[in-house]
VMD Tcl script that builds the backbone (N, CA, C; Angstrom):
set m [mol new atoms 153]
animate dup $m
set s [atomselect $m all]
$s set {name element resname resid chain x y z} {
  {N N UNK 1 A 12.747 8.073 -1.501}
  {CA C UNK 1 A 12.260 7.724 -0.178}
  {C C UNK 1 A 10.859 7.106 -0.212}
  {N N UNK 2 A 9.955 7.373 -0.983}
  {CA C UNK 2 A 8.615 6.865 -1.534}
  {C C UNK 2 A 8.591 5.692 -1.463}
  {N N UNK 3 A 9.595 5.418 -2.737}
  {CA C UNK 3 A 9.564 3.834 -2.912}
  {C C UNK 3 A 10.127 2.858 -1.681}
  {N N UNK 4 A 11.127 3.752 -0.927}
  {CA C UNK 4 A 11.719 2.589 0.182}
  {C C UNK 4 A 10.829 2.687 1.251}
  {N N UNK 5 A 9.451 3.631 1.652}
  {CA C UNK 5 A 8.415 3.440 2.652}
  {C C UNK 5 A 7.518 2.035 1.620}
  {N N UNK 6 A 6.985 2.361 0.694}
  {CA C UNK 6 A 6.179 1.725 -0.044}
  {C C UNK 6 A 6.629 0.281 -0.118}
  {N N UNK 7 A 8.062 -0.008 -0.102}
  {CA C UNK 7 A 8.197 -1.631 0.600}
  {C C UNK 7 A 8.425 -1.797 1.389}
  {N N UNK 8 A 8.626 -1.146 2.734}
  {CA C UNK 8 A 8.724 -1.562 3.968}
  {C C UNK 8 A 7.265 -1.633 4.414}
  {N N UNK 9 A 5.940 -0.613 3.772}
  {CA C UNK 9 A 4.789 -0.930 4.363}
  {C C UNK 9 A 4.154 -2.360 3.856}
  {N N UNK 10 A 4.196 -2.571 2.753}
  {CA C UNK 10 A 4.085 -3.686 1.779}
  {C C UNK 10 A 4.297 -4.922 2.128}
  {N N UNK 11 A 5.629 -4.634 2.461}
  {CA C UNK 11 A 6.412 -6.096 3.025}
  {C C UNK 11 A 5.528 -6.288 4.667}
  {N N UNK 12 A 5.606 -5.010 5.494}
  {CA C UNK 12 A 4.650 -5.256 6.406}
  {C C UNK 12 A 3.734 -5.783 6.765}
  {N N UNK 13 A 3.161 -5.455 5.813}
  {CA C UNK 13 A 1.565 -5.820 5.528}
  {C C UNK 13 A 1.306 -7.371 5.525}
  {N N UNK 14 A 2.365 -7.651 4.274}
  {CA C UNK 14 A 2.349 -8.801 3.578}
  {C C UNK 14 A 2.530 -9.885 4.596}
  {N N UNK 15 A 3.821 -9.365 5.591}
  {CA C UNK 15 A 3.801 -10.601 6.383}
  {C C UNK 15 A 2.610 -10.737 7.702}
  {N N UNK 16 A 2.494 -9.226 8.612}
  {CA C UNK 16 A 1.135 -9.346 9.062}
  {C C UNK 16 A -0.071 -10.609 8.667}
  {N N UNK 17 A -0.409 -10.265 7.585}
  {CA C UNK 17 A -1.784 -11.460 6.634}
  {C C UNK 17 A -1.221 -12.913 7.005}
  {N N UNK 18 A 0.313 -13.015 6.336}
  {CA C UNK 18 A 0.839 -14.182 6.404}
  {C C UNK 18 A 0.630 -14.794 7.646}
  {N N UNK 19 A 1.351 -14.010 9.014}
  {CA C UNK 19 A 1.361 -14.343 9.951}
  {C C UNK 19 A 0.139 -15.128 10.539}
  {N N UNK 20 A -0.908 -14.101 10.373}
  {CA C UNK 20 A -2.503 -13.931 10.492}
  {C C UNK 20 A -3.225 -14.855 9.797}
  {N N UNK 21 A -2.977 -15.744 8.586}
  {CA C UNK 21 A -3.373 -16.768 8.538}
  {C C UNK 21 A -2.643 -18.233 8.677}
  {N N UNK 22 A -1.403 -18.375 8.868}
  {CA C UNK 22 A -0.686 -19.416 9.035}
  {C C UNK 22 A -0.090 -19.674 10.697}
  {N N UNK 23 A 0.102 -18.621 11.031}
  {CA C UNK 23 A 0.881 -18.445 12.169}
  {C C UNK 23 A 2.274 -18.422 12.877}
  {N N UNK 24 A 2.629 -18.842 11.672}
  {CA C UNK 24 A 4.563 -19.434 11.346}
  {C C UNK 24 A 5.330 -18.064 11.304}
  {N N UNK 25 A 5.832 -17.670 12.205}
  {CA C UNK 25 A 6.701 -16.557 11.828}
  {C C UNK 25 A 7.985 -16.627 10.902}
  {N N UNK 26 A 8.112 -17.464 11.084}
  {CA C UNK 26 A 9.319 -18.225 9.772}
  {C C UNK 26 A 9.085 -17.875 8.254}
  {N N UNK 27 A 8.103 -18.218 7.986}
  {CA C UNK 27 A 7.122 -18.131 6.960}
  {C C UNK 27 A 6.528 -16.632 6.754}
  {N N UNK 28 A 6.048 -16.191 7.627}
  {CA C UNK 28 A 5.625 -14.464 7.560}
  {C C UNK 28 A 6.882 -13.402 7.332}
  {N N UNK 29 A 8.277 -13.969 7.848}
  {CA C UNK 29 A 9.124 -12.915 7.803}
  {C C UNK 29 A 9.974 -13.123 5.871}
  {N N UNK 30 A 9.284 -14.627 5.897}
  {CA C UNK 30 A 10.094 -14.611 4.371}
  {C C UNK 30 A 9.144 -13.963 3.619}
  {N N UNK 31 A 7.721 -13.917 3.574}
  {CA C UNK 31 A 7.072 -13.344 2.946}
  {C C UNK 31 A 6.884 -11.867 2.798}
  {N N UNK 32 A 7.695 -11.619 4.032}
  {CA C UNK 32 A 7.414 -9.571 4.438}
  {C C UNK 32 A 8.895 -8.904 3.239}
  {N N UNK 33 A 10.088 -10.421 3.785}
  {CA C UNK 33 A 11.232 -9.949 2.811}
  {C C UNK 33 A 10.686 -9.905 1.559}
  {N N UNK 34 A 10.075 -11.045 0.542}
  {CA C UNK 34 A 9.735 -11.117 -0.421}
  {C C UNK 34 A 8.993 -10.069 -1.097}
  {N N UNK 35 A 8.115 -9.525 0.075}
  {CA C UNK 35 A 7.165 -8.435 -0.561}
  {C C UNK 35 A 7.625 -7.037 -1.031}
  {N N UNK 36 A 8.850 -6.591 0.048}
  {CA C UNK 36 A 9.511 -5.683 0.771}
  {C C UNK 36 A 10.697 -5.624 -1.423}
  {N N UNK 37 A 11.204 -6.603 -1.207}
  {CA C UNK 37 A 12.428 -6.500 -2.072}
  {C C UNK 37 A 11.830 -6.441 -3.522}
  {N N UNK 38 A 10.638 -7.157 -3.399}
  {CA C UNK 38 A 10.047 -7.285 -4.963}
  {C C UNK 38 A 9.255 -6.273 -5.140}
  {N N UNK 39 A 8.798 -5.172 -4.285}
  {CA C UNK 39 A 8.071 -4.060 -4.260}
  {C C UNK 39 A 9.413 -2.895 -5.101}
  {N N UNK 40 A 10.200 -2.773 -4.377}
  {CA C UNK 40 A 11.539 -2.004 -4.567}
  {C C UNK 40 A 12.104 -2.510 -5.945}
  {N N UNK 41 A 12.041 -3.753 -6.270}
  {CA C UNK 41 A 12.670 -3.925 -7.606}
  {C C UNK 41 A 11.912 -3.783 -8.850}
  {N N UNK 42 A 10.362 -3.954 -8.432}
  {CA C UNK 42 A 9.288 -3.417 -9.179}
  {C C UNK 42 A 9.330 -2.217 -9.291}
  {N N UNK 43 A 9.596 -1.194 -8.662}
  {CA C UNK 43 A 9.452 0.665 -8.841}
  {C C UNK 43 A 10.497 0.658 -9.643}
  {N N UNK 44 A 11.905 0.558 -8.932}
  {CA C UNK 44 A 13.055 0.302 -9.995}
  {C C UNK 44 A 13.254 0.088 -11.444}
  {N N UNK 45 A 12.497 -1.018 -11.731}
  {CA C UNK 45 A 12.276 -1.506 -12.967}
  {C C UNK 45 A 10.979 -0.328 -13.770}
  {N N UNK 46 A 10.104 0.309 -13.163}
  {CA C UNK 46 A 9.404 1.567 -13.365}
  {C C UNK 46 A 10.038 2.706 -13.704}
  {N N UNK 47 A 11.447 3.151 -12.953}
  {CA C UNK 47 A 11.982 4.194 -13.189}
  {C C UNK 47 A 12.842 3.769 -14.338}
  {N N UNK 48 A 13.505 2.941 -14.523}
  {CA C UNK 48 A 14.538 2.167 -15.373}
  {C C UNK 48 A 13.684 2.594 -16.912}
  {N N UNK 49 A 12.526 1.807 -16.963}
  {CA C UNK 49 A 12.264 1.831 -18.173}
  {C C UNK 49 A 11.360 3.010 -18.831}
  {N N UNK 50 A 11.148 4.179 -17.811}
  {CA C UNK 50 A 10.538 5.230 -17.991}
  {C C UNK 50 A 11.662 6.304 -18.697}
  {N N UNK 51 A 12.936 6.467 -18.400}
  {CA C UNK 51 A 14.046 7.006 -18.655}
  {C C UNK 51 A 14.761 7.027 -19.872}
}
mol reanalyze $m
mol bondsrecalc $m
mol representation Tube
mol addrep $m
């Protein structure tokens, strides 16, 4: 559950800034996905190779 708050805040975040300097919501929501999925596949890849 850690890791799936830790990219939903992430991805949050990420697109927030985005939003906040570009203004394109188009653009902020791909960046919130991007942050969001590559956060989660990053921990993943943490537990994977810790094991």
């Amino acid at each position: 559950m850690p890791v799936f708050a830790a990219g939903l805040l992430l991805g949050g975040l990420s697109g927030l800034i985005t939003y906040g300097m570009c203004g394109d919501g188009q653009l902020a929501a791909l960046a919130a996905g991007a942050a969001g999925v590559l956060t989660w596949l990053g921990c993943a890849f943490l537990i994977f190779i810790d094991d």
